[in-house]
BADREN-870451 format. One record per atom (N, C-alpha, C, O): atom name; x, y, z; residue in three letters; residue number from 0. Coordinates in steps of 0.001 Angstrom, whole numbers, padded with zeros to 6 digits, m for minus. Atoms other than C-alpha are relative to their C-alpha. Example, Ala and Ser with C-alpha at 12.3 -4.5 7.8 and 13.67 -1.06 7.14 Angstrom:
BEGIN
<pami bake="N" u="000890" v="m001190" w="000000" mimar="Ala" dovex="0"/>
<pami bake="CA" u="012300" v="m004500" w="007800" mimar="Ala" dovex="0"/>
<pami bake="C" u="000900" v="001200" w="000000" mimar="Ala" dovex="0"/>
<pami bake="O" u="001936" v="001181" w="000665" mimar="Ala" dovex="0"/>
<pami bake="N" u="m000820" v="m001190" w="m000060" mimar="Ser" dovex="1"/>
<pami bake="CA" u="013670" v="m001060" w="007140" mimar="Ser" dovex="1"/>
<pami bake="C" u="m000770" v="001090" w="000730" mimar="Ser" dovex="1"/>
<pami bake="O" u="m000261" v="002198" w="000899" mimar="Ser" dovex="1"/>
***
This chain:
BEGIN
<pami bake="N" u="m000607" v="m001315" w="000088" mimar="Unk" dovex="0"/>
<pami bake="CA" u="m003107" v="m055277" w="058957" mimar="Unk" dovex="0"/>
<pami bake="C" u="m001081" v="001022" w="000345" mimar="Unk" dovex="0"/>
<pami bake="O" u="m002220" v="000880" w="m000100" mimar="Unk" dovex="0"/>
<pami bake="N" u="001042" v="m000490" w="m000145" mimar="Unk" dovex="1"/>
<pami bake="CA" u="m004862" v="m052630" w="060314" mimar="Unk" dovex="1"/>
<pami bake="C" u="m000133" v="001547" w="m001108" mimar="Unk" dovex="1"/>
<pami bake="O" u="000776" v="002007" w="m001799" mimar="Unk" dovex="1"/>
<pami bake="N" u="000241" v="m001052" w="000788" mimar="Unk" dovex="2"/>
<pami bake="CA" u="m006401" v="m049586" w="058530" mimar="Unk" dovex="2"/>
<pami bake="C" u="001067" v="000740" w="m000319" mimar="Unk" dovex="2"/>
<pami bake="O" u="001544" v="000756" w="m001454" mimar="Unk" dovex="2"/>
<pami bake="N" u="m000873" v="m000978" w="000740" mimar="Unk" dovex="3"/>
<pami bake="CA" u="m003960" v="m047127" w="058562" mimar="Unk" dovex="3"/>
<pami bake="C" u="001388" v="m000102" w="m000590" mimar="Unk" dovex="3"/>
<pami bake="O" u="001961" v="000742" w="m001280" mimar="Unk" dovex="3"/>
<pami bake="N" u="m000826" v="000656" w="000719" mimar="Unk" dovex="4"/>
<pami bake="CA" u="m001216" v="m049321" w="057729" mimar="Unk" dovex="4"/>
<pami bake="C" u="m000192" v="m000372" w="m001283" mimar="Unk" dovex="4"/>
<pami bake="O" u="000721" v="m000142" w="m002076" mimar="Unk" dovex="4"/>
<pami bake="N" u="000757" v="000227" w="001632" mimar="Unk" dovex="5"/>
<pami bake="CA" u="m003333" v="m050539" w="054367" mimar="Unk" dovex="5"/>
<pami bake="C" u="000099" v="001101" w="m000556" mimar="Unk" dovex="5"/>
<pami bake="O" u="000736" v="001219" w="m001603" mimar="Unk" dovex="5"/>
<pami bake="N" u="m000684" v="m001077" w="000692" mimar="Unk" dovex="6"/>
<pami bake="CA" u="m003262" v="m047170" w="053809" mimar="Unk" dovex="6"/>
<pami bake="C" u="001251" v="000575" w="m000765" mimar="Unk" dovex="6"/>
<pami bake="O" u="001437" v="001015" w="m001900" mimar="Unk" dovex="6"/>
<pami bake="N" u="m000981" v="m000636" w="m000184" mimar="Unk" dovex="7"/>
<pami bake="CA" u="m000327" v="m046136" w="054242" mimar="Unk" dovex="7"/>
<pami bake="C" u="000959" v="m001327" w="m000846" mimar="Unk" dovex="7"/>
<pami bake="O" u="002097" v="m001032" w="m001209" mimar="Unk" dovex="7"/>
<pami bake="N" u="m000608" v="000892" w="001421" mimar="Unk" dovex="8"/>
<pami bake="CA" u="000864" v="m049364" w="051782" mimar="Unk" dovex="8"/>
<pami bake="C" u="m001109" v="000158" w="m001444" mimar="Unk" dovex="8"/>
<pami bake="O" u="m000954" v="000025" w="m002658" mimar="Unk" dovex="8"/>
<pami bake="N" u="001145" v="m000125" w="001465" mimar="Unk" dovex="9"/>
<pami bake="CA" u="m001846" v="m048943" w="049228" mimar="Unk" dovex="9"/>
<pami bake="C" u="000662" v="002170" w="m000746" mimar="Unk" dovex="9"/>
<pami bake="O" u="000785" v="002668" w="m001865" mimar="Unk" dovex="9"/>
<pami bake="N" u="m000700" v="m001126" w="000602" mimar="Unk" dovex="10"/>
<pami bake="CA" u="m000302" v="m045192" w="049149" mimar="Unk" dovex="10"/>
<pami bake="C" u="001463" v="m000171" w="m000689" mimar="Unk" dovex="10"/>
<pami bake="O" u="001906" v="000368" w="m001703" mimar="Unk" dovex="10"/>
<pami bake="N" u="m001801" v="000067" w="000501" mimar="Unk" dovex="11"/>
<pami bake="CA" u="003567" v="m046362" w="048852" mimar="Unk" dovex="11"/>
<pami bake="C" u="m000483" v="m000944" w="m001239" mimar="Unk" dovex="11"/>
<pami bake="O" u="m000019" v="m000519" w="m002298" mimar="Unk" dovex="11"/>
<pami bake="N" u="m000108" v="000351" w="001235" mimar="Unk" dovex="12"/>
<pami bake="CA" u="002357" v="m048867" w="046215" mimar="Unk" dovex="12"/>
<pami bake="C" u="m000440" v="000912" w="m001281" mimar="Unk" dovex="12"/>
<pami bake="O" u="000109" v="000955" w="m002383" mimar="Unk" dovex="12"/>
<pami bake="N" u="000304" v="m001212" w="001503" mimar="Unk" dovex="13"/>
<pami bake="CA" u="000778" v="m046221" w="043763" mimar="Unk" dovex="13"/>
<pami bake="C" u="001301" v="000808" w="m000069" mimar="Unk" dovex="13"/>
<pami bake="O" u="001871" v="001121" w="m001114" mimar="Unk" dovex="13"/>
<pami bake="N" u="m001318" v="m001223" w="000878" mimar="Unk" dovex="14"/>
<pami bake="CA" u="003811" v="m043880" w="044107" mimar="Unk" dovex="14"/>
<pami bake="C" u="001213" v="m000594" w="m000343" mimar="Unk" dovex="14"/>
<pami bake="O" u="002011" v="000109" w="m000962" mimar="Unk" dovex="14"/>
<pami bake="N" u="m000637" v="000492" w="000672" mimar="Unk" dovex="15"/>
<pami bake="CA" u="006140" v="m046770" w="043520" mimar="Unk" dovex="15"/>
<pami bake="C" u="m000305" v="m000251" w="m001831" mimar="Unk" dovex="15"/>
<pami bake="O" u="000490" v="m000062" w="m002752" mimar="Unk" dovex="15"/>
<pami bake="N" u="000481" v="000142" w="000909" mimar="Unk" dovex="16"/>
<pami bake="CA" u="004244" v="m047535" w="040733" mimar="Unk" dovex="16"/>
<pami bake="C" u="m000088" v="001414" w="m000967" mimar="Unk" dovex="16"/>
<pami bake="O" u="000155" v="001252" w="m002163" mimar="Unk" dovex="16"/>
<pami bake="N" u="m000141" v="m001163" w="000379" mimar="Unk" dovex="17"/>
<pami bake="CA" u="004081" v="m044079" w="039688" mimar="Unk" dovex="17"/>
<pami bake="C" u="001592" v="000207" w="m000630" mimar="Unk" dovex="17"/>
<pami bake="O" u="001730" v="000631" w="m001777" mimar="Unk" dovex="17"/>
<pami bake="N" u="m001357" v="000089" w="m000112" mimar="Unk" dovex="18"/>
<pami bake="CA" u="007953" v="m044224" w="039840" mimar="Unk" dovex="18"/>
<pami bake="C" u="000519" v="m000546" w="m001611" mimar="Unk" dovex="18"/>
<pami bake="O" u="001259" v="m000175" w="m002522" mimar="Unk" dovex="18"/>
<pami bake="N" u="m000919" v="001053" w="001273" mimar="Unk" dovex="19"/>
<pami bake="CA" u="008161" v="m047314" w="037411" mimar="Unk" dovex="19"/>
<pami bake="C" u="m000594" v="000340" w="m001228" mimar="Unk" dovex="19"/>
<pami bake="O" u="m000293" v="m000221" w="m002282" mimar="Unk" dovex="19"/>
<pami bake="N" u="000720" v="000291" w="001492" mimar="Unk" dovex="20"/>
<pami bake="CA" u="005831" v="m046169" w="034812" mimar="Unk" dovex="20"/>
<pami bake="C" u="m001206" v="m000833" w="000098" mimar="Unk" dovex="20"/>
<pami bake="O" u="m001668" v="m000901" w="m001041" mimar="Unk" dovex="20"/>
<pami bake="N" u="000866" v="000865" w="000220" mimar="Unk" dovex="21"/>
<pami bake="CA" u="003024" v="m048539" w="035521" mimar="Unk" dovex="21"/>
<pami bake="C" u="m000578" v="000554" w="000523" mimar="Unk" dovex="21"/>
<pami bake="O" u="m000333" v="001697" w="000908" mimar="Unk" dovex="21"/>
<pami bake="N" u="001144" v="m000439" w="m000137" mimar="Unk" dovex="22"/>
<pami bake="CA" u="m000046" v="m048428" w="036442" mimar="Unk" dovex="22"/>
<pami bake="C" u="m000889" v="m001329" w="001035" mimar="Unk" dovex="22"/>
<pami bake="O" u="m000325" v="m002422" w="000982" mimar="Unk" dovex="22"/>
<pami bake="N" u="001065" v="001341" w="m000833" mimar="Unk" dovex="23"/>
<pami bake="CA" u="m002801" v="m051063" w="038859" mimar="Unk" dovex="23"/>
<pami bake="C" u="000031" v="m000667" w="m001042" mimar="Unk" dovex="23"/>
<pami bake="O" u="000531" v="m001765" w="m000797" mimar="Unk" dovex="23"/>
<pami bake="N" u="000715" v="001151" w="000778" mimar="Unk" dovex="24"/>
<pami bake="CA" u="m003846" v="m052743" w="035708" mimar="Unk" dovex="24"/>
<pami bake="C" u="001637" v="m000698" w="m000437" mimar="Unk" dovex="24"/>
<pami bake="O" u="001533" v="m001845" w="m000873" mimar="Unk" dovex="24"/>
<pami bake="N" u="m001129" v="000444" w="000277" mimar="Unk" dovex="25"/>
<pami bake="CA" u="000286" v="m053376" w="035054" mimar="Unk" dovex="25"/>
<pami bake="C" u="000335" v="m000854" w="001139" mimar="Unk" dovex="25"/>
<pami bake="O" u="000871" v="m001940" w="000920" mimar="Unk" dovex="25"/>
<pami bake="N" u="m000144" v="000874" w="m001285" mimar="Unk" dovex="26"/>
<pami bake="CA" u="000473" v="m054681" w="038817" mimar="Unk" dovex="26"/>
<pami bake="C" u="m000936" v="m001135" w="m000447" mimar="Unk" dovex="26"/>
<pami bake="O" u="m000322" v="m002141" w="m000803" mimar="Unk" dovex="26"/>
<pami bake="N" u="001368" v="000983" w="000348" mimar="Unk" dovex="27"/>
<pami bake="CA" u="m002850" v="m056859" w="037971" mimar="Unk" dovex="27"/>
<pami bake="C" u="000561" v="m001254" w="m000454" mimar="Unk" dovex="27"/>
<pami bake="O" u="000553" v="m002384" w="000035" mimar="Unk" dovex="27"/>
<pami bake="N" u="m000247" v="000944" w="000769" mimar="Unk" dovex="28"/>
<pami bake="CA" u="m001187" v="m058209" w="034898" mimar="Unk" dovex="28"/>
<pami bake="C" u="001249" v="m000928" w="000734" mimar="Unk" dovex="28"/>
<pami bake="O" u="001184" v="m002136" w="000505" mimar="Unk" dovex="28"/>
<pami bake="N" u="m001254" v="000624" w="m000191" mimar="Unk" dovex="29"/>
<pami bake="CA" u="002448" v="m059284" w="036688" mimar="Unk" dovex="29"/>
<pami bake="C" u="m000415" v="m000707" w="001173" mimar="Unk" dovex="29"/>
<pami bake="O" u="000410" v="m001504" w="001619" mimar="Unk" dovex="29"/>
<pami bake="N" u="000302" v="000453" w="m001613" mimar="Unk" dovex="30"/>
<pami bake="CA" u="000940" v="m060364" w="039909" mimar="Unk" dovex="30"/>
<pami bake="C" u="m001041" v="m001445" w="m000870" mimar="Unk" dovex="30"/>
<pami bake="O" u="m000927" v="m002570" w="m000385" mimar="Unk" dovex="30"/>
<pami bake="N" u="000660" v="001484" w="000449" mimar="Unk" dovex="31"/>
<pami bake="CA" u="m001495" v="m063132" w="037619" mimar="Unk" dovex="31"/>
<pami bake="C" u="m001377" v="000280" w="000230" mimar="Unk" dovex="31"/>
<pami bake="O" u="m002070" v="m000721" w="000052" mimar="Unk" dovex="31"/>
<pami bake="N" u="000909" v="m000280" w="m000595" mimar="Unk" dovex="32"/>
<pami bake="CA" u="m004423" v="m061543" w="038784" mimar="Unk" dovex="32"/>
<pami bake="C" u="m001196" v="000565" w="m001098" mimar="Unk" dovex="32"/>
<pami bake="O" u="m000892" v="000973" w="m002219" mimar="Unk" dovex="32"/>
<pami bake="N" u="000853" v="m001177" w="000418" mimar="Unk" dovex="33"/>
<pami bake="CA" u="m007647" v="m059840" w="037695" mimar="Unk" dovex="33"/>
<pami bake="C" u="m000001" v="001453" w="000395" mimar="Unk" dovex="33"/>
<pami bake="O" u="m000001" v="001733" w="001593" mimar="Unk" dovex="33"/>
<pami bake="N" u="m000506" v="m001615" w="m000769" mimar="Unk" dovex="34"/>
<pami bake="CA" u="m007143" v="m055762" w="037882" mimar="Unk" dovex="34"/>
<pami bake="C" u="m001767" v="000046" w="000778" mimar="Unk" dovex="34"/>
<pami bake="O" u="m001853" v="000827" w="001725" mimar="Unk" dovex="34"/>
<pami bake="N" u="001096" v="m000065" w="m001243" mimar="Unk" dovex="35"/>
<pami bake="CA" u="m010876" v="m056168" w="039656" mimar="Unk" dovex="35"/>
<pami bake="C" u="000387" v="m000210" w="001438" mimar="Unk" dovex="35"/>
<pami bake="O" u="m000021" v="000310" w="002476" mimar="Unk" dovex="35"/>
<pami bake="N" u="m000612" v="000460" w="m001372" mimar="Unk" dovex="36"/>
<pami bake="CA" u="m008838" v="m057884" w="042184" mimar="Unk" dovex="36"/>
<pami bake="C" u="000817" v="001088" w="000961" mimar="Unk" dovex="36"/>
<pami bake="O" u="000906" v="001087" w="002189" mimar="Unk" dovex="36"/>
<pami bake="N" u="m000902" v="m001083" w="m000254" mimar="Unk" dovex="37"/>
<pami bake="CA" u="m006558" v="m054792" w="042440" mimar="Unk" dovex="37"/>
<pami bake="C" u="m000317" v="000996" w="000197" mimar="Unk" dovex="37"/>
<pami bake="O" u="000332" v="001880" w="000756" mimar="Unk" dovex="37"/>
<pami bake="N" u="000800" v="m001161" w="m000361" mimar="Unk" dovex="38"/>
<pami bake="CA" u="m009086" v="m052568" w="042438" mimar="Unk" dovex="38"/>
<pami bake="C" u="m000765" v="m000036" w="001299" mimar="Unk" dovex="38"/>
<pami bake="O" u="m001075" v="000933" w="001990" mimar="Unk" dovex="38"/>
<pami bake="N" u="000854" v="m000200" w="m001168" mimar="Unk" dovex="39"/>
<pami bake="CA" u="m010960" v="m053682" w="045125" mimar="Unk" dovex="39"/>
<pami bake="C" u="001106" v="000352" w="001105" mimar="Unk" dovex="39"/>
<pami bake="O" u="000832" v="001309" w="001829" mimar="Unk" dovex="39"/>
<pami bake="N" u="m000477" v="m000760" w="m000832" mimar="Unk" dovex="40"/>
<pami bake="CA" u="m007784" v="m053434" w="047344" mimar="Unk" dovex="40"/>
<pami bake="C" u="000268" v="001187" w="000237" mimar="Unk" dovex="40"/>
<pami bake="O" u="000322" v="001671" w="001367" mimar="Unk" dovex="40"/>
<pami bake="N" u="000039" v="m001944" w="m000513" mimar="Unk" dovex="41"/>
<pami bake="CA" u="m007282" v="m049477" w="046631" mimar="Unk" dovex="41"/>
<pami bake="C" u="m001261" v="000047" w="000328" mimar="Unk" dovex="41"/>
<pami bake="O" u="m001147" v="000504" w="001466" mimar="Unk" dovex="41"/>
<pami bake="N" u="001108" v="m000299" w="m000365" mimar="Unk" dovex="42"/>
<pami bake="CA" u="m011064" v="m049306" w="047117" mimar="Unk" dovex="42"/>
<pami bake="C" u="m000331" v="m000382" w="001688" mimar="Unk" dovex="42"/>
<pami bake="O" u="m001335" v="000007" w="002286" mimar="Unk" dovex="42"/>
<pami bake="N" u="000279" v="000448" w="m001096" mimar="Unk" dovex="43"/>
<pami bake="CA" u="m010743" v="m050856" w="050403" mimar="Unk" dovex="43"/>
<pami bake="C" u="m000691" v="m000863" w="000488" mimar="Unk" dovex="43"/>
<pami bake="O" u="m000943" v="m000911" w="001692" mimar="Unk" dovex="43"/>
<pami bake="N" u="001158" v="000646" w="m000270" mimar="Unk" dovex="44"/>
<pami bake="CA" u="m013329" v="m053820" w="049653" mimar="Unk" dovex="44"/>
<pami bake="C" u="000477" v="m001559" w="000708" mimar="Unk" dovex="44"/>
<pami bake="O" u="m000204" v="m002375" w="001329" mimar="Unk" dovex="44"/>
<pami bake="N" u="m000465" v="000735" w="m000642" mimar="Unk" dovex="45"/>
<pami bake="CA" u="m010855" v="m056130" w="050601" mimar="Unk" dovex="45"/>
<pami bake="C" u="001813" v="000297" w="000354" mimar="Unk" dovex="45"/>
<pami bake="O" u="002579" v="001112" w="m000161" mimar="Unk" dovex="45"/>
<pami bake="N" u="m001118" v="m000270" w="m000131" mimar="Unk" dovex="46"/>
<pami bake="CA" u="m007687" v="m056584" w="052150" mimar="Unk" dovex="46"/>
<pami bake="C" u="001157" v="m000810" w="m001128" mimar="Unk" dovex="46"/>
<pami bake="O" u="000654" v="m001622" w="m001905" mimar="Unk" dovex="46"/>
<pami bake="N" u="m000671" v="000344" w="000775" mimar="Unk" dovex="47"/>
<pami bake="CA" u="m004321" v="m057506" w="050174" mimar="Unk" dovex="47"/>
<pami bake="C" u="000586" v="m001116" w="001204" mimar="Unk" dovex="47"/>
<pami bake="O" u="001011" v="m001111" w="002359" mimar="Unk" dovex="47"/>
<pami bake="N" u="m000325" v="001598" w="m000727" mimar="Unk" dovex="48"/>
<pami bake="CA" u="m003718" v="m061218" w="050917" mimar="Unk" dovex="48"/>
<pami bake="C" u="001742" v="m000081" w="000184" mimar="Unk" dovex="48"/>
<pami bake="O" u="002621" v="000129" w="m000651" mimar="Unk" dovex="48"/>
<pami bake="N" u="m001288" v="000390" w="m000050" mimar="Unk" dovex="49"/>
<pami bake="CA" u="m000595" v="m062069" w="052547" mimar="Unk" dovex="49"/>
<pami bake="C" u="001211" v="m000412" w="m000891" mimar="Unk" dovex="49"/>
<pami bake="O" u="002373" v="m000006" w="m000892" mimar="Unk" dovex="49"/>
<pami bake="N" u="m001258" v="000534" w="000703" mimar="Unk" dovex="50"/>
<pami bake="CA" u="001102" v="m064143" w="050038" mimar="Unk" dovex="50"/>
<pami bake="C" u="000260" v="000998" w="m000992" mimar="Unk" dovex="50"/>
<pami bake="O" u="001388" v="001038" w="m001483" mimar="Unk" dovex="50"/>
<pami bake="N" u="m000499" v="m000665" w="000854" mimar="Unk" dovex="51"/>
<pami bake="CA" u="000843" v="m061540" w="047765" mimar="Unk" dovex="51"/>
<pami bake="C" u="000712" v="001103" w="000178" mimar="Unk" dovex="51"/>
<pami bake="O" u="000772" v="001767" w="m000856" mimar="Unk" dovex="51"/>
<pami bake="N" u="m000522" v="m001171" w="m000394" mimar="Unk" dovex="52"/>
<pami bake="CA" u="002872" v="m058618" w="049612" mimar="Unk" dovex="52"/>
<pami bake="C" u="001284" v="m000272" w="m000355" mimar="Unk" dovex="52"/>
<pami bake="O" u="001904" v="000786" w="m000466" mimar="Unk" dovex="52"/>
<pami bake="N" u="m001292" v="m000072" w="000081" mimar="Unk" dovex="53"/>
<pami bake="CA" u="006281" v="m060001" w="048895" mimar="Unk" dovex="53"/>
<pami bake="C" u="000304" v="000085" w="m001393" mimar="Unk" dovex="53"/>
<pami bake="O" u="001251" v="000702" w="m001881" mimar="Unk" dovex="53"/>
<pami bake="N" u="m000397" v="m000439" w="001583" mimar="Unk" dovex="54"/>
<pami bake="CA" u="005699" v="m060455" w="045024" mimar="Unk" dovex="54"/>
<pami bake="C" u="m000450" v="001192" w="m000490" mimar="Unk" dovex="54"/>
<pami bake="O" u="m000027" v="001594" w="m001574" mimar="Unk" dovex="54"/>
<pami bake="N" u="000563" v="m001655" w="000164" mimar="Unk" dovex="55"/>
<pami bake="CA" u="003748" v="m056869" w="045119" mimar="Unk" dovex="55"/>
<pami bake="C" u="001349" v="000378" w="000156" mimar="Unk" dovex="55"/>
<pami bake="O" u="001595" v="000978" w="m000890" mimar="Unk" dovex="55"/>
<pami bake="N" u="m000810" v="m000943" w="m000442" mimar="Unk" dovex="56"/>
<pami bake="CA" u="007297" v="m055547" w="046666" mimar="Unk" dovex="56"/>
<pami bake="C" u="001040" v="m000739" w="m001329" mimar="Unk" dovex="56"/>
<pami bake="O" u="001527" v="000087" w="m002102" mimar="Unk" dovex="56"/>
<pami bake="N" u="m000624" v="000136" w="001192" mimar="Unk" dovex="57"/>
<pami bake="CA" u="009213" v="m057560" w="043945" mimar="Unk" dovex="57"/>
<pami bake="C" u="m000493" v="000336" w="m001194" mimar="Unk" dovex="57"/>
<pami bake="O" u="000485" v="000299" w="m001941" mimar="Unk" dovex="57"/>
<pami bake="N" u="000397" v="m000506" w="001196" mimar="Unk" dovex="58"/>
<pami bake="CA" u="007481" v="m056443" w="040996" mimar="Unk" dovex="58"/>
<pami bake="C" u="000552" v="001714" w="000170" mimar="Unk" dovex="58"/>
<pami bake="O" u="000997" v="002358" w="m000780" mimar="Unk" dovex="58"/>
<pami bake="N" u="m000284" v="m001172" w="m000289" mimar="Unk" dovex="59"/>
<pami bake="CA" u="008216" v="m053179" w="042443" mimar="Unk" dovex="59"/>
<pami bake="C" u="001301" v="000711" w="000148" mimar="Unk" dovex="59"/>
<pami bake="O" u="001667" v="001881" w="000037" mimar="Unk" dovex="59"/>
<pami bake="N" u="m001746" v="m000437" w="m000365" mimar="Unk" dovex="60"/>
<pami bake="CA" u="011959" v="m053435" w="043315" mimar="Unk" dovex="60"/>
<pami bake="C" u="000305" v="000505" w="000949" mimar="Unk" dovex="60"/>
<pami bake="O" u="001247" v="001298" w="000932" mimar="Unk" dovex="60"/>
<pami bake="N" u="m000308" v="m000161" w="m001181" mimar="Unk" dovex="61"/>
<pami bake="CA" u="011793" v="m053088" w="046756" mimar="Unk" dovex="61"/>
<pami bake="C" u="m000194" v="m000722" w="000814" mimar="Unk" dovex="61"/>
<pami bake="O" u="m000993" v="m001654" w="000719" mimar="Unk" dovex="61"/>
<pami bake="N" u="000430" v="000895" w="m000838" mimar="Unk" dovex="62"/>
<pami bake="CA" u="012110" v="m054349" w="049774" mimar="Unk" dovex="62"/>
<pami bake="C" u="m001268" v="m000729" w="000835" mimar="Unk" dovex="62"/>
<pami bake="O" u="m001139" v="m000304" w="001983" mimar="Unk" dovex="62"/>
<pami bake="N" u="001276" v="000180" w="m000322" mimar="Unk" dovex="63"/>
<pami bake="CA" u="008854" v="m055808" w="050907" mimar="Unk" dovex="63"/>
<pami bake="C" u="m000435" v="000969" w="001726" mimar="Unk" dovex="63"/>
<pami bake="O" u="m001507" v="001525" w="001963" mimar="Unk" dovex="63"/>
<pami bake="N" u="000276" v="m000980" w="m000685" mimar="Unk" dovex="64"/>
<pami bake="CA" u="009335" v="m053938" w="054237" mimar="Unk" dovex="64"/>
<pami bake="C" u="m000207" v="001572" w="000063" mimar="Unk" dovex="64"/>
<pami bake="O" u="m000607" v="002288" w="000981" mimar="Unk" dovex="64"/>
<pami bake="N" u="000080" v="m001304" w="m000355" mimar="Unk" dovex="65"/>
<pami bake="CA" u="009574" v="m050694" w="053001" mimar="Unk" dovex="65"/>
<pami bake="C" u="m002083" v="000495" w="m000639" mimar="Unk" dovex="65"/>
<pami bake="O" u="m002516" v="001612" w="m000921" mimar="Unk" dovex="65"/>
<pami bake="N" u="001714" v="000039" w="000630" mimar="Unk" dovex="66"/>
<pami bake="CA" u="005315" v="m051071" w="051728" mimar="Unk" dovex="66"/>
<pami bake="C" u="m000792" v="m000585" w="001433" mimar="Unk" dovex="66"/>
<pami bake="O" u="m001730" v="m000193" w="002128" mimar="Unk" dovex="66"/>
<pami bake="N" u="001165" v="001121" w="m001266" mimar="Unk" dovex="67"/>
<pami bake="CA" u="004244" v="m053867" w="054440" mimar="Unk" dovex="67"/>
<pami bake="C" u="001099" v="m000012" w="000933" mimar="Unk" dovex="67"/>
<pami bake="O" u="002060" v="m000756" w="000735" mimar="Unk" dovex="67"/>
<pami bake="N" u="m001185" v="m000069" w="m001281" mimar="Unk" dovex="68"/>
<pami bake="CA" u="006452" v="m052871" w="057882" mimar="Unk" dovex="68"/>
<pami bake="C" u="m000087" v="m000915" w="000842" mimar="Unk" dovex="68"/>
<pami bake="O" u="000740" v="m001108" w="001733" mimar="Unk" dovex="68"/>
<pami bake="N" u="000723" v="000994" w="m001444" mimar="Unk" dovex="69"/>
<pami bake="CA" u="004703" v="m055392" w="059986" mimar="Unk" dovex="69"/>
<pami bake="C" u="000963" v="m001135" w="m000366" mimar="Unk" dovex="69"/>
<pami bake="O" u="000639" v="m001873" w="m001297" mimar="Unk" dovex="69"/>
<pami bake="N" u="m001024" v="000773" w="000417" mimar="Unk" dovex="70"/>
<pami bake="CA" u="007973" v="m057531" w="059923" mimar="Unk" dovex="70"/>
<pami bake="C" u="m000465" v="m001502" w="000430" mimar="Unk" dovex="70"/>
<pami bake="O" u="m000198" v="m002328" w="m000443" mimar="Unk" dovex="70"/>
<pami bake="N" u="000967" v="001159" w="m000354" mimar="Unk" dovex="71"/>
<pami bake="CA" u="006029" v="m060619" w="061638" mimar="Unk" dovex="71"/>
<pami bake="C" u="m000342" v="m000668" w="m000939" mimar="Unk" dovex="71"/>
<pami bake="O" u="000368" v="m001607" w="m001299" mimar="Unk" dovex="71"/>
<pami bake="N" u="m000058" v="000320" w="000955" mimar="Unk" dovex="72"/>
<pami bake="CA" u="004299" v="m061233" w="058949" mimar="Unk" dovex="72"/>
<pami bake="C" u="000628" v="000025" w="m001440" mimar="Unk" dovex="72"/>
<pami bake="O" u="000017" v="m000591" w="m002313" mimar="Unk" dovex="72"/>
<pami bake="N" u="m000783" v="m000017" w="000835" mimar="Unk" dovex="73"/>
<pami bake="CA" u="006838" v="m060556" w="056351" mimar="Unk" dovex="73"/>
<pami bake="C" u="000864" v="m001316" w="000242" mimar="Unk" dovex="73"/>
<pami bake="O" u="000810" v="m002156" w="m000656" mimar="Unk" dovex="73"/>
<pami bake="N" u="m000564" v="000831" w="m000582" mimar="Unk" dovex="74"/>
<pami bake="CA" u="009151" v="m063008" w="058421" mimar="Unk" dovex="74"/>
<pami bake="C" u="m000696" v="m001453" w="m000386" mimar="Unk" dovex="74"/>
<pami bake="O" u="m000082" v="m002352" w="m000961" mimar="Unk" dovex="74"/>
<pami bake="N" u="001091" v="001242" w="m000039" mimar="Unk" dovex="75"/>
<pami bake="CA" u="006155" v="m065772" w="058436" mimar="Unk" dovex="75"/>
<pami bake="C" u="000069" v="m000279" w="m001736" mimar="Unk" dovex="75"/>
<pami bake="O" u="000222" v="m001422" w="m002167" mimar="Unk" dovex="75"/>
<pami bake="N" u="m000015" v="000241" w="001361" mimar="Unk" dovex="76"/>
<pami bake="CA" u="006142" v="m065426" w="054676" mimar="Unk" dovex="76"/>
<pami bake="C" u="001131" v="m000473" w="m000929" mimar="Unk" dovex="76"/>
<pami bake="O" u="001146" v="m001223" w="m001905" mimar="Unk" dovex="76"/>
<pami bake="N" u="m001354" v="000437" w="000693" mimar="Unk" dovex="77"/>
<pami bake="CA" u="009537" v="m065657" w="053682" mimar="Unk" dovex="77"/>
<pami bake="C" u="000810" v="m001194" w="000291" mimar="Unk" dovex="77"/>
<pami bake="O" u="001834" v="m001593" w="m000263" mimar="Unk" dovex="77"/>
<pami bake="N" u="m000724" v="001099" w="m000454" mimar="Unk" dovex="78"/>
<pami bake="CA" u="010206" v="m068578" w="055698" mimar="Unk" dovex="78"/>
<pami bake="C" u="m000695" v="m000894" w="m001088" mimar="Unk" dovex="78"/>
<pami bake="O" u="m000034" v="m001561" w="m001885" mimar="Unk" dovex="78"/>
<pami bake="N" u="000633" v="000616" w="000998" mimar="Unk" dovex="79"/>
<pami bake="CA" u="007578" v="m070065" w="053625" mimar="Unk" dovex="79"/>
<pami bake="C" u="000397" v="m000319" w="m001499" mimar="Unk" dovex="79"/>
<pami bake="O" u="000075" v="m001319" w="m002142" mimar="Unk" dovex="79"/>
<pami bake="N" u="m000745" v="m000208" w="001466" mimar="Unk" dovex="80"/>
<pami bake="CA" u="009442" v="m069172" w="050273" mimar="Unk" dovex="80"/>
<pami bake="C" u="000906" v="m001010" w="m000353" mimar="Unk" dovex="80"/>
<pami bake="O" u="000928" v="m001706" w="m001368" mimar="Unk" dovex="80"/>
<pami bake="N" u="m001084" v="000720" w="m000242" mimar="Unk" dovex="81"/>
<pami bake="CA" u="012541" v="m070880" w="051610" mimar="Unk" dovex="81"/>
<pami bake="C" u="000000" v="m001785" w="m000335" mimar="Unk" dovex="81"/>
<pami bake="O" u="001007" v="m002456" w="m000110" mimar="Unk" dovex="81"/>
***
């Protein structure tokens, strides 16, 4: 994904999140994760790993395209699910 796309999902996930009441360290906890892990993606130190964009958009209650548009890999992932 390139930069301004990360952006531009690292922004829609905070104001979803904003939305639900939660917070990164609430994503952290439902996702299984360490919130270090969660922090480094808003910080930009790494990117947000594939498999985790579709349960990021379900914890969230949306569609995973409306955060991560790059339907390619959304597609590649969900076949995987199946």
């Amino acid at each position: 994904m390139n930069k301004l796309k990360f952006d531009i999902a690292l922004h829609v996930i905070d104001r979803l999140l904003a939305q639900k009441g939660m917070n990164r360290v609430d994503l952290a906890e439902k996702l299984g994760v360490d919130r270090s892990t969660v922090t480094k993606w808003f910080m930009g130190e790494v990117d947000i790993p594939e498999h985790r964009m579709i349960p990021i958009a379900q914890i969230l209650g949306v569609d995973s395209r409306v955060i991560f548009p790059d339907a390619r890999i959304l597609e590649k992932l969900s076949k995987r699910e199946t």
